[in-house]
NUGUNU-549467 format. One record per residue (C-alpha): residue in three letters; x negated, y, z. Coordinates in nm, 3 decimals, m for minus. Layout:
% NUGUNU-549467
type:ALA	xx:X	yy:Y	zz:Z
...
***
This chain:
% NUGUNU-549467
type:UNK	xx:0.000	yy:0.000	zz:0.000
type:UNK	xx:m0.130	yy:0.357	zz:m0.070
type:UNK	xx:m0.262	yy:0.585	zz:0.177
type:UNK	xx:0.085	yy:0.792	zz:0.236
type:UNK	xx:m0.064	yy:1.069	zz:0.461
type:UNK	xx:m0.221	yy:1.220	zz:0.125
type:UNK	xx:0.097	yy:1.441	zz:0.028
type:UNK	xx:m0.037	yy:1.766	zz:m0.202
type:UNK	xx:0.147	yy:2.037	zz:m0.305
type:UNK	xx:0.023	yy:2.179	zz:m0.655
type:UNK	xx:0.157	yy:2.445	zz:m0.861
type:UNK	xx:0.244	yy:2.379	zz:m1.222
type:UNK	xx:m0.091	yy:2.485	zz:m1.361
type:UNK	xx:m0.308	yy:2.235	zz:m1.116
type:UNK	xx:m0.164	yy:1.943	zz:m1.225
type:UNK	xx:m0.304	yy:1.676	zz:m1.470
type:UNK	xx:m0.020	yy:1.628	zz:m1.714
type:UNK	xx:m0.203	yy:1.301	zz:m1.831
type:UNK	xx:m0.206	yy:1.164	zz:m1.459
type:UNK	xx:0.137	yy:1.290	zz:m1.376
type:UNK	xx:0.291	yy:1.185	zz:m1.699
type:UNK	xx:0.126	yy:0.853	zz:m1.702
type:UNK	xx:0.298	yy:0.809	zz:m1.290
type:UNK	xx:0.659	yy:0.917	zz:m1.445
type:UNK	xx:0.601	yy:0.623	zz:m1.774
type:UNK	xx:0.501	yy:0.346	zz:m1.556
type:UNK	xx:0.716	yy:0.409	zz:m1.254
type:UNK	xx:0.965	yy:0.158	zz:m1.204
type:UNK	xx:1.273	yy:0.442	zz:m1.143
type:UNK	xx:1.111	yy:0.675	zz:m1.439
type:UNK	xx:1.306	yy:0.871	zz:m1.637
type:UNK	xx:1.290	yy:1.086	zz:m1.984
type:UNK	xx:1.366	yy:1.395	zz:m1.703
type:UNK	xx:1.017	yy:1.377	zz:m1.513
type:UNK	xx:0.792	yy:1.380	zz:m1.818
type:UNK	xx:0.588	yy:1.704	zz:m1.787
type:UNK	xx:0.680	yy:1.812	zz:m2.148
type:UNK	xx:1.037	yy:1.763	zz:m2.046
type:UNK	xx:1.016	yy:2.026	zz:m1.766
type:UNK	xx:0.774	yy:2.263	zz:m1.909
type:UNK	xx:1.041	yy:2.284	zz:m2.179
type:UNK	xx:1.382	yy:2.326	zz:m1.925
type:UNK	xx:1.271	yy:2.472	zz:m1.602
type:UNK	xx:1.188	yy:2.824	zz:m1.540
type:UNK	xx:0.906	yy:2.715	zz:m1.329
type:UNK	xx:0.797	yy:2.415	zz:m1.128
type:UNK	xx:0.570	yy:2.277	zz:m0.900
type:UNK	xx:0.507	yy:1.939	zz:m0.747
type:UNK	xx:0.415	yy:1.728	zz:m0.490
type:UNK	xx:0.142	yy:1.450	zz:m0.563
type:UNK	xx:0.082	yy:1.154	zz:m0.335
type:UNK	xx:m0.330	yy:1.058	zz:m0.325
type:UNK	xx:m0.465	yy:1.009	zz:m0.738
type:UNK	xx:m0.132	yy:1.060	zz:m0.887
type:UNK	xx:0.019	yy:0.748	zz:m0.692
type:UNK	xx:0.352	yy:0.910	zz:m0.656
type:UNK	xx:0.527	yy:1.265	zz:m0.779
type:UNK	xx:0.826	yy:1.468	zz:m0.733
type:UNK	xx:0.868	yy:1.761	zz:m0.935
type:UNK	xx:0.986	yy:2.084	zz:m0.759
type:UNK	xx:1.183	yy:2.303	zz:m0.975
type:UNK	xx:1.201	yy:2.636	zz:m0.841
type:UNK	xx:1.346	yy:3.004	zz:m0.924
type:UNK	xx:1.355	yy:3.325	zz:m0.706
type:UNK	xx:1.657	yy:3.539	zz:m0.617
type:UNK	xx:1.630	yy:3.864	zz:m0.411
type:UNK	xx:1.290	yy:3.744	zz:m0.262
type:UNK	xx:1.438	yy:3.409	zz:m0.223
type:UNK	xx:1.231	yy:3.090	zz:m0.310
type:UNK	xx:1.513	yy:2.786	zz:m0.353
type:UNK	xx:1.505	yy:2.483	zz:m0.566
type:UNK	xx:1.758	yy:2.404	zz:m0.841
type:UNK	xx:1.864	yy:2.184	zz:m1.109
type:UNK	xx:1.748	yy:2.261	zz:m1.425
type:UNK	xx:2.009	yy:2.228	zz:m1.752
type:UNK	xx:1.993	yy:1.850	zz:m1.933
type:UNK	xx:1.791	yy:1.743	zz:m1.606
type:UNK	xx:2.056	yy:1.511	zz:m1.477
type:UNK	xx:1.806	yy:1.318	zz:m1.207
type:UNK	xx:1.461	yy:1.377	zz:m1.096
type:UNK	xx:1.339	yy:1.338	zz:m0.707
type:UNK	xx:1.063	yy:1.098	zz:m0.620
type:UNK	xx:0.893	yy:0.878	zz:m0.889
type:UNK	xx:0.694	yy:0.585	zz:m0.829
type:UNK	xx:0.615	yy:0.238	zz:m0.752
type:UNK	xx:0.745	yy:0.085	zz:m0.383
type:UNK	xx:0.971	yy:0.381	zz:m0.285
type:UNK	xx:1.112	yy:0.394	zz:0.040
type:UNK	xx:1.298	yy:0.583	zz:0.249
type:UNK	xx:1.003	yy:0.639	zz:0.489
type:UNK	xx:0.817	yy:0.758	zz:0.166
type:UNK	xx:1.082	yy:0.948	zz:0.047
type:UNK	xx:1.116	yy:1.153	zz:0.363
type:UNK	xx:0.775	yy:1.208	zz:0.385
type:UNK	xx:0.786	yy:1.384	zz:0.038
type:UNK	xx:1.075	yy:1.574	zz:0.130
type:UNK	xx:0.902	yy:1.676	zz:0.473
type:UNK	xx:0.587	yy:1.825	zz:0.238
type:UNK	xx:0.807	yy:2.057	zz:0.032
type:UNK	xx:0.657	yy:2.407	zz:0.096
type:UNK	xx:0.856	yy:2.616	zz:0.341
type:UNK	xx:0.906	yy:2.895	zz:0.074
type:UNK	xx:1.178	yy:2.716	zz:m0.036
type:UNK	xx:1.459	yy:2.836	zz:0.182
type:UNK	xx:1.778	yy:2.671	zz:m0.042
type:UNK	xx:1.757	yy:2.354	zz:m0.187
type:UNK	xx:2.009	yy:2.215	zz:m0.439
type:UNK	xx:1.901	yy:1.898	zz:m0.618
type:UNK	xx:1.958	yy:1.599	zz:m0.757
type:UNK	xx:1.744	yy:1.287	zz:m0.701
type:UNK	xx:1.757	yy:0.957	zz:m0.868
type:UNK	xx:1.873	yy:0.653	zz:m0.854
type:UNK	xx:1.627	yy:0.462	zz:m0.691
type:UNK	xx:1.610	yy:0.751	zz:m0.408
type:UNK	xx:1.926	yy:0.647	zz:m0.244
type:UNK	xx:1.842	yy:0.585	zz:0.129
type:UNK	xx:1.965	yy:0.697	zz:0.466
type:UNK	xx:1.709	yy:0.926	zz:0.646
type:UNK	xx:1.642	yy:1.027	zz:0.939
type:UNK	xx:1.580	yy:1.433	zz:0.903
type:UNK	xx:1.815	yy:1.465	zz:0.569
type:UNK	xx:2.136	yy:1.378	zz:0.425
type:UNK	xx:2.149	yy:1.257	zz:0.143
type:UNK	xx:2.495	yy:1.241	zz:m0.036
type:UNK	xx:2.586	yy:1.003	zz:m0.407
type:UNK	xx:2.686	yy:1.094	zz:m0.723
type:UNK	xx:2.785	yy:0.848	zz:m1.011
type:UNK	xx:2.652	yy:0.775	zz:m1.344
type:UNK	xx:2.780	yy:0.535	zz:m1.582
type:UNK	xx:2.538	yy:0.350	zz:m1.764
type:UNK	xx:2.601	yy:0.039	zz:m2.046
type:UNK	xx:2.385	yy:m0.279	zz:m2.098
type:UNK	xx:2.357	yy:m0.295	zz:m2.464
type:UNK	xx:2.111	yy:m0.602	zz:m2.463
type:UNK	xx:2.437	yy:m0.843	zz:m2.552
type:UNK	xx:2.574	yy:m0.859	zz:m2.930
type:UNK	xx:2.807	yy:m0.543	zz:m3.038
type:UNK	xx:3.095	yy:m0.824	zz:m3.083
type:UNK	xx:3.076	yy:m0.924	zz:m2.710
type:UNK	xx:3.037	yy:m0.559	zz:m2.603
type:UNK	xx:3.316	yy:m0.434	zz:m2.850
type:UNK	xx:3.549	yy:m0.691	zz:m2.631
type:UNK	xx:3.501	yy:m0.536	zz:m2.274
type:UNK	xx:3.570	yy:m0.174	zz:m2.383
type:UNK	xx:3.938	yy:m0.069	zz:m2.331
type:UNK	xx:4.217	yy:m0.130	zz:m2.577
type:UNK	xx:4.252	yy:0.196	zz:m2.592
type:UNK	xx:3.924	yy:0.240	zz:m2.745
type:UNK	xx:3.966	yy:m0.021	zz:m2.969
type:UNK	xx:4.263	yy:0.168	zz:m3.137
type:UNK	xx:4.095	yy:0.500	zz:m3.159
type:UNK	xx:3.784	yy:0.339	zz:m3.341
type:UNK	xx:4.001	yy:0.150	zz:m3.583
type:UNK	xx:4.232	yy:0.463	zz:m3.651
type:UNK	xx:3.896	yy:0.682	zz:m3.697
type:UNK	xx:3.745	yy:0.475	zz:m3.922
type:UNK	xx:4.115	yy:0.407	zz:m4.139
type:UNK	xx:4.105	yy:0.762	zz:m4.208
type:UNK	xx:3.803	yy:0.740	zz:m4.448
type:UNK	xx:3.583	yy:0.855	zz:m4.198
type:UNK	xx:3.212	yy:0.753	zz:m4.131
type:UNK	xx:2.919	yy:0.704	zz:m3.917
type:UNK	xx:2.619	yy:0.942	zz:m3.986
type:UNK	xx:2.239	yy:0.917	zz:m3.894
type:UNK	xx:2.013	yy:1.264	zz:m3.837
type:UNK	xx:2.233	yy:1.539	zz:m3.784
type:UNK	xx:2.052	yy:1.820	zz:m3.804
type:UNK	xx:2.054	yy:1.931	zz:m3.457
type:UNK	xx:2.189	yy:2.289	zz:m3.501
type:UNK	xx:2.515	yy:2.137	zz:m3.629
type:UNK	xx:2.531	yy:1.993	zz:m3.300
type:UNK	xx:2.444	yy:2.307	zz:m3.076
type:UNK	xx:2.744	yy:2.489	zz:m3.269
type:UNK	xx:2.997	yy:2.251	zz:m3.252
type:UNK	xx:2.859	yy:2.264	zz:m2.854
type:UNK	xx:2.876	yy:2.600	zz:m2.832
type:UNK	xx:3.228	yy:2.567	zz:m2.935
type:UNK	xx:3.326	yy:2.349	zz:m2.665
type:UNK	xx:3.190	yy:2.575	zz:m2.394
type:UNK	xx:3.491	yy:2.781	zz:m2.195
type:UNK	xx:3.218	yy:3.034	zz:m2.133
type:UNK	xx:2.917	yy:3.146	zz:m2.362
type:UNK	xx:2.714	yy:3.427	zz:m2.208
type:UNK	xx:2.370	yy:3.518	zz:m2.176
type:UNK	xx:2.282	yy:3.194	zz:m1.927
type:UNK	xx:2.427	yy:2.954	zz:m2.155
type:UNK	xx:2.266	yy:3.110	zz:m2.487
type:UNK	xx:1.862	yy:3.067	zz:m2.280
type:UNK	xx:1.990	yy:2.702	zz:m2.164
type:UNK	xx:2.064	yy:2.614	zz:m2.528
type:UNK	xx:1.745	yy:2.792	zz:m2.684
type:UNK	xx:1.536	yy:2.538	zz:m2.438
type:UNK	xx:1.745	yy:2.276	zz:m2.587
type:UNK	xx:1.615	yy:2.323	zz:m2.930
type:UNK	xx:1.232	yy:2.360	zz:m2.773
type:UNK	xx:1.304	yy:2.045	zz:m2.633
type:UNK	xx:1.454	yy:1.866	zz:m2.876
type:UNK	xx:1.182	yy:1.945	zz:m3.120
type:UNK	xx:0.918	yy:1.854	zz:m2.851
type:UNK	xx:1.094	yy:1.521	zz:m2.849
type:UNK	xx:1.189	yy:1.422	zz:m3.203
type:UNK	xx:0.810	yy:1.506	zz:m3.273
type:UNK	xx:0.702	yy:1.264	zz:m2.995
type:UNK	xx:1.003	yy:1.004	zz:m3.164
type:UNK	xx:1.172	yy:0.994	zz:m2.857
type:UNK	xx:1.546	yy:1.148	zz:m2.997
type:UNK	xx:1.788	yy:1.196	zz:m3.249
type:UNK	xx:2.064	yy:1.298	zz:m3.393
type:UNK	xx:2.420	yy:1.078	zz:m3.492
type:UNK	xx:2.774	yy:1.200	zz:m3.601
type:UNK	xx:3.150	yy:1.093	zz:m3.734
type:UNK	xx:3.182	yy:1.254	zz:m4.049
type:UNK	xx:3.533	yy:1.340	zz:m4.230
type:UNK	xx:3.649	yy:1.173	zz:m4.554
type:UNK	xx:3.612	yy:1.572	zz:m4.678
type:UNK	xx:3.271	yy:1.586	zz:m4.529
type:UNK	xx:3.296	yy:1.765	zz:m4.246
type:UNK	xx:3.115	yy:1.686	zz:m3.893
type:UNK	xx:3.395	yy:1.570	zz:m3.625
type:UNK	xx:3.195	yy:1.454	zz:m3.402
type:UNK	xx:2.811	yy:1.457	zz:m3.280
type:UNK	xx:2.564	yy:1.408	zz:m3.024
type:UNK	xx:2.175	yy:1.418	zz:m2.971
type:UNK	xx:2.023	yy:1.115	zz:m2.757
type:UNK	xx:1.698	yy:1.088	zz:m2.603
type:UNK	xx:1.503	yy:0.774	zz:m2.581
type:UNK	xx:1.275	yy:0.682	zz:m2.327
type:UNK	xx:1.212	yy:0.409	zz:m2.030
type:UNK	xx:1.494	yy:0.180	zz:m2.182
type:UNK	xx:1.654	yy:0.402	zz:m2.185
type:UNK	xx:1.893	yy:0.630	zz:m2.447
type:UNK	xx:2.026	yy:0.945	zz:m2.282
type:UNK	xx:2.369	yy:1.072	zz:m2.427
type:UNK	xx:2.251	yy:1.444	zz:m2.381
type:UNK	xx:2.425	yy:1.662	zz:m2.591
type:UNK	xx:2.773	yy:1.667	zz:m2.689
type:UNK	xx:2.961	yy:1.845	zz:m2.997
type:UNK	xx:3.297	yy:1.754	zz:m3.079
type:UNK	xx:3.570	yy:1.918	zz:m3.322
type:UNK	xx:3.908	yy:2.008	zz:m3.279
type:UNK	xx:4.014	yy:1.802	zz:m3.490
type:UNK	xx:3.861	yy:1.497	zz:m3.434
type:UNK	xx:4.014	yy:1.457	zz:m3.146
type:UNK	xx:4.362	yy:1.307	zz:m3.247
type:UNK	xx:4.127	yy:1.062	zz:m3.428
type:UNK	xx:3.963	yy:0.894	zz:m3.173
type:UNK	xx:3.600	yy:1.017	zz:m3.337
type:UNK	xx:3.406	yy:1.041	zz:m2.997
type:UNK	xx:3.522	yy:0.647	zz:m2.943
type:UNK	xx:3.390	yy:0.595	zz:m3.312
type:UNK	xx:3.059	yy:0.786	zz:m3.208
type:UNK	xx:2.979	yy:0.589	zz:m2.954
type:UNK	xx:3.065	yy:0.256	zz:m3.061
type:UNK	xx:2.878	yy:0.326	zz:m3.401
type:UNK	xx:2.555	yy:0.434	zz:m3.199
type:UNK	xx:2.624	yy:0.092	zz:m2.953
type:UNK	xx:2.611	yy:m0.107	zz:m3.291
type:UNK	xx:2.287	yy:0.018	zz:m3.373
type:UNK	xx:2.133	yy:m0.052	zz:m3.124
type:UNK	xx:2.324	yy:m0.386	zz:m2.965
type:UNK	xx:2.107	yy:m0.668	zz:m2.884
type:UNK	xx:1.808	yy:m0.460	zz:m2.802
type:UNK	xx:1.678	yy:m0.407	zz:m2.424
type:UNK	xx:1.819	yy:m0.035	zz:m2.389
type:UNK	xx:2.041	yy:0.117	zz:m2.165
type:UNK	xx:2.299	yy:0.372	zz:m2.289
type:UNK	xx:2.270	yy:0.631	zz:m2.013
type:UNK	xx:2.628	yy:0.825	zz:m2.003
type:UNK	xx:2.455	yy:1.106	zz:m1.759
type:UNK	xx:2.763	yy:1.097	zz:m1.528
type:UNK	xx:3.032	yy:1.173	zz:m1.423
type:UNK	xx:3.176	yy:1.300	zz:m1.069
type:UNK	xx:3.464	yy:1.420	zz:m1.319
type:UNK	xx:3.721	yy:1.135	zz:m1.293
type:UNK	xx:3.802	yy:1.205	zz:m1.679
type:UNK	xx:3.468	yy:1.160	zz:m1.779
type:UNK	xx:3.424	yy:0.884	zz:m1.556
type:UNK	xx:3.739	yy:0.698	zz:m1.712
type:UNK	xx:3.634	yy:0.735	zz:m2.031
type:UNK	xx:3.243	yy:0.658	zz:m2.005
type:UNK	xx:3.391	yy:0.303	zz:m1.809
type:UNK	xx:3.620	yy:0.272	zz:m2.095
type:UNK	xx:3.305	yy:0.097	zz:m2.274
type:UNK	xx:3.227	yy:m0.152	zz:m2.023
type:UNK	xx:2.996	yy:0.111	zz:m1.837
type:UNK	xx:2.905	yy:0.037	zz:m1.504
type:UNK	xx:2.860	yy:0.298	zz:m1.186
type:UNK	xx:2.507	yy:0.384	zz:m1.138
type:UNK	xx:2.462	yy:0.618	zz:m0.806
type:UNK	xx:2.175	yy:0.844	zz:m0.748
type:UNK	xx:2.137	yy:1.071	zz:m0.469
type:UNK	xx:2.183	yy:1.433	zz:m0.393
type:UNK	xx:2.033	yy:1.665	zz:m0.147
type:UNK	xx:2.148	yy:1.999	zz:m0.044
type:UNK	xx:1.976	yy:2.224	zz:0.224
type:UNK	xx:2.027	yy:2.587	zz:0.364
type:UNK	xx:1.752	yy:2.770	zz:0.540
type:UNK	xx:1.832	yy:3.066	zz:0.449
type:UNK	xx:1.800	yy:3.382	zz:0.661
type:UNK	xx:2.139	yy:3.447	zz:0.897
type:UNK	xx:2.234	yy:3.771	zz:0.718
type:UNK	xx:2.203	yy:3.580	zz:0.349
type:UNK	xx:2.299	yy:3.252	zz:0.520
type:UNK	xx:2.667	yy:3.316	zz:0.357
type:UNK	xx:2.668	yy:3.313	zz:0.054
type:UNK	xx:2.530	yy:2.968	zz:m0.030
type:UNK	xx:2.848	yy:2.853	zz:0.171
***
């Protein structure tokens, strides 16, 4: 077992992106999140914390608000926390004990091999839904809901088809589109997307798939990441109009197709929304929890508004 006393805090430009991004691809619990290009890409800034020669890591993703230090969670970063091999929860608290008193607020998400009761934090769950697609599409087209089934068939009836490569701005529109709000937040959030996509795709680690019309037109999309055995259902973009036609069911199940009978699991990247949830289990998807972590040391007089 590794020396566990040995907990560093370094800031972004210390680190050893080979080291740390060599920890996050053999870690048993890594993920596509905790890859240094991934965060250099999404966060406004972050730190870490770095157990002995790289052994262990936990990103700290950090911002500042009125003099405030707290840490958040950055946009597309749907898990991060402690990566590594033989995590515990005495490990686990230990990292959490070594994050820098500057931060006064904490409001993160951890992942899903974090999930302990500790002694000095509470930890809460939230769900994922995530699909085995190592089985043939024709025993995985039989567990999703008959609902599901009839959408597919009617989407694909109407002279519609399955499309490979996108191009990813299609996507971000149709996106955009879907977004109640669209302000000044959401427009830097989806300008990092398109950094990160492109860091990505050039690394071939995502892409691009869609429903097309029988007149053409793009009814439904999405952009998946690939990485751990993992594919990461990251970005949305859905029509109006596709909706009466079942094309998200049709997305999906053309992208499970591709890739049936391969060792990958189709990450769904939640949901706590029982909708989302619903529809995600609607494939056969099975609850994955990962743990969450919020924390308020804020200052009396501020101590408020983070109710």
């Amino acid at each position: 077992m590794p020396d566990r006393g040995n907990i560093a805090w370094l800031t972004r430009d210390k680190l050893d992106a080979g080291r740390w991004d060599d920890c996050i691809k053999k870690s048993p619990n890594g993920l596509v999140y905790g890859y240094s290009f991934y965060l250099d890409v999404i966060c406004e800034r972050w730190d870490a914390l770095v157990l002995n020669n790289y052994e262990a890591v936990m990103p700290l993703c950090w911002n500042k608000k009125w003099g405030i230090h707290y840490l958040y969670q950055p946009f597309l970063t749907a898990q991060l926390g402690l990566f590594g091999p033989r995590i515990d929860a005495e490990l686990l608290e230990s990292f959490l004990k070594a994050v820098p008193a500057r931060f006064k607020y904490w409001d993160i998400y951890l992942n899903h091999q974090n999930i302990f009761s500790l002694r000095d934090f509470n930890l809460y769950t939230r769900s994922n839904y995530v699909l085995n697609l190592a089985t043939p599409h024709e025993y995985l087209y039989k567990n999703y809901r008959e609902n599901i089934q009839r959408n597919i068939r009617k989407c694909m009836q109407s002279g519609a088809s399955a499309q490979k490569d996108i191009p990813v701005e299609k996507v971000i529109e149709l996106a955009k589109g879907q977004m109640k709000e669209f302000g000044k937040e959401a427009e830097k959030n989806l300008d990092r997307f398109r950094k990160l996509y492109a860091e990505l795709q050039g690394r071939q680690m995502a892409l691009t798939r869609g429903i097309v019309s029988a007149e053409g037109e793009l009814l439904a999309s999405a952009v998946f990441f690939f990485s751990h055995n993992r594919a990461y259902y990251i970005l949305v973009g859905n029509h109006p109009d596709g909706k009466a036609l079942g094309t998200s069911h049709a997305l999906i199940d053309a992208f499970i197709q591709e890739y049936a009978g391969k060792n990958l699991l189709l990450d769904f990247e939640g949901s706590d929304i029982p909708s989302l949830a619903f529809f995600y289990s609607g494939f056969g998807a099975l609850e994955e929890k990962y743990a969450g972590l919020k924390l308020n040391r804020l200052p009396f007089y501020v101590k408020w508004l983070k109710k």
